[in-house]
C-alpha positions in Angstrom: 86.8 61.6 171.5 89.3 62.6 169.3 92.3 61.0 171.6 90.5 57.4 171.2 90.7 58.0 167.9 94.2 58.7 167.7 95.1 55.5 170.0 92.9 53.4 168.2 94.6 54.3 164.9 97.7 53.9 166.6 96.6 50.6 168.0 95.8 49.5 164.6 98.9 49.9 162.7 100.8 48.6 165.5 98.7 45.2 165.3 99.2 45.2 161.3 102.7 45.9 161.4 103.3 43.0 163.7 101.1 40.4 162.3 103.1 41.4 158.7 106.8 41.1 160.8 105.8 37.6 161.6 104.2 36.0 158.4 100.7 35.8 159.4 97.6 36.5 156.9 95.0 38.4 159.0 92.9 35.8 159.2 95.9 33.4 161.0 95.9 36.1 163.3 92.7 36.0 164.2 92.4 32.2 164.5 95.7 32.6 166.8 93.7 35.3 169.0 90.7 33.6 169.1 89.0 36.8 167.5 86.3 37.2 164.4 89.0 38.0 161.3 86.2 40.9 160.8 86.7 41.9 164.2 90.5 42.3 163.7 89.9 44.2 160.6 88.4 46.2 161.9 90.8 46.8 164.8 93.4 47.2 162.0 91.5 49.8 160.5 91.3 51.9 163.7 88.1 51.1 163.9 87.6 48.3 166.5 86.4 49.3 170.3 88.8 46.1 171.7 88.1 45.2 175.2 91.1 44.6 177.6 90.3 41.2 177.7 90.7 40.9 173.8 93.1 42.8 173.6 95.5 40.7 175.5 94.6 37.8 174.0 95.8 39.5 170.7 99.0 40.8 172.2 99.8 37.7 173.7 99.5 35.7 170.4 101.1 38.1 168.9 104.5 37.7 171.3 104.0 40.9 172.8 102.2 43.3 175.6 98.9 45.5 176.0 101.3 48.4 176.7 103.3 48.0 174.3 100.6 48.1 171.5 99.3 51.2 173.3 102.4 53.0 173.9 102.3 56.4 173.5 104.5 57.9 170.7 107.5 59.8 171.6 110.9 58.6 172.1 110.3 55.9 170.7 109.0 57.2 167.6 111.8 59.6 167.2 114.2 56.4 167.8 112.9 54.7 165.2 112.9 57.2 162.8 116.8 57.9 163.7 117.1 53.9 163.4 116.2 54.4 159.9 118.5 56.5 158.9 121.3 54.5 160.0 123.2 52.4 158.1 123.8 48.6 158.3 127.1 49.1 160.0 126.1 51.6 162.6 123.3 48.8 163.1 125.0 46.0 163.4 127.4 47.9 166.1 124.1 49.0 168.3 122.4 45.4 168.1 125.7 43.8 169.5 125.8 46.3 172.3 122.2 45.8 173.2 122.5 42.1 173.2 125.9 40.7 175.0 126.4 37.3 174.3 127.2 34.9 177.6 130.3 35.7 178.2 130.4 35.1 181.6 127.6 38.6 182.3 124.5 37.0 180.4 122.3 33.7 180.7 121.4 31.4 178.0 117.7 30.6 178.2 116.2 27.2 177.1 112.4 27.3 175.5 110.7 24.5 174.5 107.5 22.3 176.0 108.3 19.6 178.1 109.9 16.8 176.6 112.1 19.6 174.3 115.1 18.3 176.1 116.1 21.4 178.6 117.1 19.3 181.8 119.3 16.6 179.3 120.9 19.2 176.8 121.0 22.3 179.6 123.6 20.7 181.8 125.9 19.8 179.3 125.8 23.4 177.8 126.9 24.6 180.9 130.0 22.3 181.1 130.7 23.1 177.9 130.4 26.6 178.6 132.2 26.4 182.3 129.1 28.0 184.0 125.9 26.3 186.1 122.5 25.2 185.1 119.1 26.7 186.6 115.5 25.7 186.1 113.3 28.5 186.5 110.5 26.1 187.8 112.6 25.2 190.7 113.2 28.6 191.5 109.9 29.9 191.6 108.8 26.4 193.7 111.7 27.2 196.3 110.6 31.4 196.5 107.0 30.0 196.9 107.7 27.0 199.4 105.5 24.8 197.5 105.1 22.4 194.4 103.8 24.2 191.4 100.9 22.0 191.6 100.2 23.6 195.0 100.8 27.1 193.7 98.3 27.2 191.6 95.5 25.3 193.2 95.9 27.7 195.9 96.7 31.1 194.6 95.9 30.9 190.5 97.3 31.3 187.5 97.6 35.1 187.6 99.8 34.8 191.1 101.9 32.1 189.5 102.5 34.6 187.0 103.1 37.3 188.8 105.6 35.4 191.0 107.1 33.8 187.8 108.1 37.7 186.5 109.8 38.6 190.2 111.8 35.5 190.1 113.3 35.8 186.9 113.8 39.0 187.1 115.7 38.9 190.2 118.0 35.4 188.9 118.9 37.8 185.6 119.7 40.8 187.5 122.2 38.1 190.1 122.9 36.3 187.4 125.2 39.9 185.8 127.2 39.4 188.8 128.6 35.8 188.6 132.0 35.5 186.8 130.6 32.5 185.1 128.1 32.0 182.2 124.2 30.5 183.4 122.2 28.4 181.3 118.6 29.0 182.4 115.8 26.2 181.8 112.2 28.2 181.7 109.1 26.7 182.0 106.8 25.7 178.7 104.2 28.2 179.3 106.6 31.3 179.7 106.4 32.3 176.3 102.7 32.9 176.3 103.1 35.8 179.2 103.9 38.4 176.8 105.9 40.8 180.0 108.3 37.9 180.6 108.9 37.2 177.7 109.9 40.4 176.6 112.0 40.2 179.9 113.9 37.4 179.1 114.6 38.4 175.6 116.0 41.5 176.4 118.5 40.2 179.0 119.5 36.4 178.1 120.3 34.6 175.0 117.1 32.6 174.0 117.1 28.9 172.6 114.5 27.3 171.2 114.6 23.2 171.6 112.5 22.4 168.7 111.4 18.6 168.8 108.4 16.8 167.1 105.5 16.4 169.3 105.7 12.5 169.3 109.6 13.3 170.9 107.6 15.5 173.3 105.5 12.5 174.1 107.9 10.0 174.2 110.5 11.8 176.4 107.5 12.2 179.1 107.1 9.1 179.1 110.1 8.1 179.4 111.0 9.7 182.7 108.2 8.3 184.1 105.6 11.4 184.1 101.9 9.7 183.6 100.2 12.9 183.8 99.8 13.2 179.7 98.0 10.2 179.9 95.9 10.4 182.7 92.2 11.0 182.4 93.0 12.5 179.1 91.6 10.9 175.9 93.0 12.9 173.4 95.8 13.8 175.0 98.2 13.4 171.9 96.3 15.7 170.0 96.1 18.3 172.8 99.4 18.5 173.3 100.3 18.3 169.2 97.7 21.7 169.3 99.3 23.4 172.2 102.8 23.2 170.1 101.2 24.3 167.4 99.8 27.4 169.7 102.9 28.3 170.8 105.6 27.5 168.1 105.5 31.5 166.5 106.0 32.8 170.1 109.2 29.7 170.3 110.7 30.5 166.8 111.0 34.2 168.1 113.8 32.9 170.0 117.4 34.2 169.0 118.1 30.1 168.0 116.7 27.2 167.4 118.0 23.9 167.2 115.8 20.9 166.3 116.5 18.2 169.4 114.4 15.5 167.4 116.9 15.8 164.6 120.4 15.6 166.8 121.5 14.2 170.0 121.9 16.2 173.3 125.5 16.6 172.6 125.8 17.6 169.6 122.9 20.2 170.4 124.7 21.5 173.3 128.1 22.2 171.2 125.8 23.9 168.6 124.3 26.3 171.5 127.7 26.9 172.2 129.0 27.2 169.0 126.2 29.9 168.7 127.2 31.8 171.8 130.8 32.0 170.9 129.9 33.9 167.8 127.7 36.3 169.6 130.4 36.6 172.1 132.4 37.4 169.3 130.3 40.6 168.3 130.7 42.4 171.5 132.9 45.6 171.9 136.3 44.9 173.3 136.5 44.3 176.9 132.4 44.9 177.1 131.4 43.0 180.3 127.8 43.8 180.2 
């Protein structure tokens, strides 16, 4: 008894001290979570019984995972504490060793909702950067031997996800070995499987293509894709609420670059631009 009172304590500053690192009021929170803002009061307060279920819900719109807000405390505890005592130098010297910059040993990862501009602006990035361009969906569609479409019909959401995790995990592990930098395209929905997400953050440089829903729209559109449209009355609005949804877990990205307010050049040379200064902070000689 006295152990689930410690982890839900634990559990509750953990969920406040997140919701406060990004912005949100408790009641936005809530509203993101789908949960009662009493209810997540009361899990602040150590004092809400949270079902698995709810729970990741909440970790998920909070960009992060179950475990992770259940963690036990230990090392990583005693690291932060030590991080705190370290000064902004000794800081800034760890962050650019835990995050490489693609120098040839690290992917750059384009988020964004279809229509953001990943397949236009992705392959000129990696011209621009000397290196070769990769959508994630394709991937996971040639591991699985079938359309996406297929995938999930016949195996489920869960399965897709599961198989979405293995696949990028195994293209960022091959991905350390090429001599040449990758630009990555992931699919929309990535960011909301908290895991991956935390995956990909860790080992690639993350770009958010920010672009106004009606770009969203109109770029479907465009290239020909009906299925926005079809059967769906208030399909505008649905997709202008699923951006909404997902732009906090987006902006967590390490850039962002607004497509509806550029062209696809220009936002490739700013990703560049971006990853020669991050190059720029790694130790000399560091190949990841």
């Amino acid at each position: 008894m006295q152990y689930t009172a410690i982890m839900l304590s634990r559990l509750g500053e953990r969920v406040r001290a997140r919701r406060k690192a990004l912005g949100w009021t408790a009641r936005e929170a809530a509203r993101r979570a789908g949960l009662s803002p009493r209810f997540l009061a009361d899990i602040e307060a150590g004092r809400g019984n949270v079902s698995v279920r709810n729970l990741a819900r909440l970790a998920g719109a909070l960009g992060t995972s179950a475990g992770t807000l259940l963690a036990p405390e230990g090392i990583r505890h005693r690291m932060a504490a030590r991080l705190d005592e370290m000064s902004e130098a000794e800081l800034s010297s760890i962050a650019g060793a835990l995050r490489p910059g693609p120098d040839g040993t690290r992917v750059v990862a384009l988020l964004g909702l279809r229509g953001a501009g990943k397949s236009t602006v992705g392959p000129r990035l990696a011209r621009a950067l000397g290196g070769s361009f990769h959508e994630l969906d394709a991937l996971i569609e040639e591991r699985a031997g079938m359309r996406l479409g297929q995938l999930f019909s016949l195996h489920g959401e869960a399965h897709f996800r599961d198989l979405e995790h293995r696949v990028l995990d195994g293209f960022l592990a091959e991905a350390r070995a090429r001599a040449a930098p990758t630009v990555l395209a992931t699919g929309g929905s990535l960011v909301t499987a908290p895991e991956t997400y935390a995956l990909l953050r860790r080992r690639a440089f993350t770009v958010w293509l920010k672009a106004r829903p009606e770009d969203h729209w109109s770029r479907v559109v465009a290239q020909g894709d009906i299925r926005p449209m079809k059967g769906r009355r208030r399909a505008k609005e649905e997709l202008r609420q699923l951006l909404a949804r997902r732009e906090p877990l987006y902006a967590m990205a390490d850039l962002t670059v607004d497509t509806s307010a550029t062209t696809p050049a220009a936002a490739a040379d700013a990703i560049r631009r971006a990853c020669a200064r991050e190059s720029s902070r790694l130790p000399a000689g560091y190949r990841g």
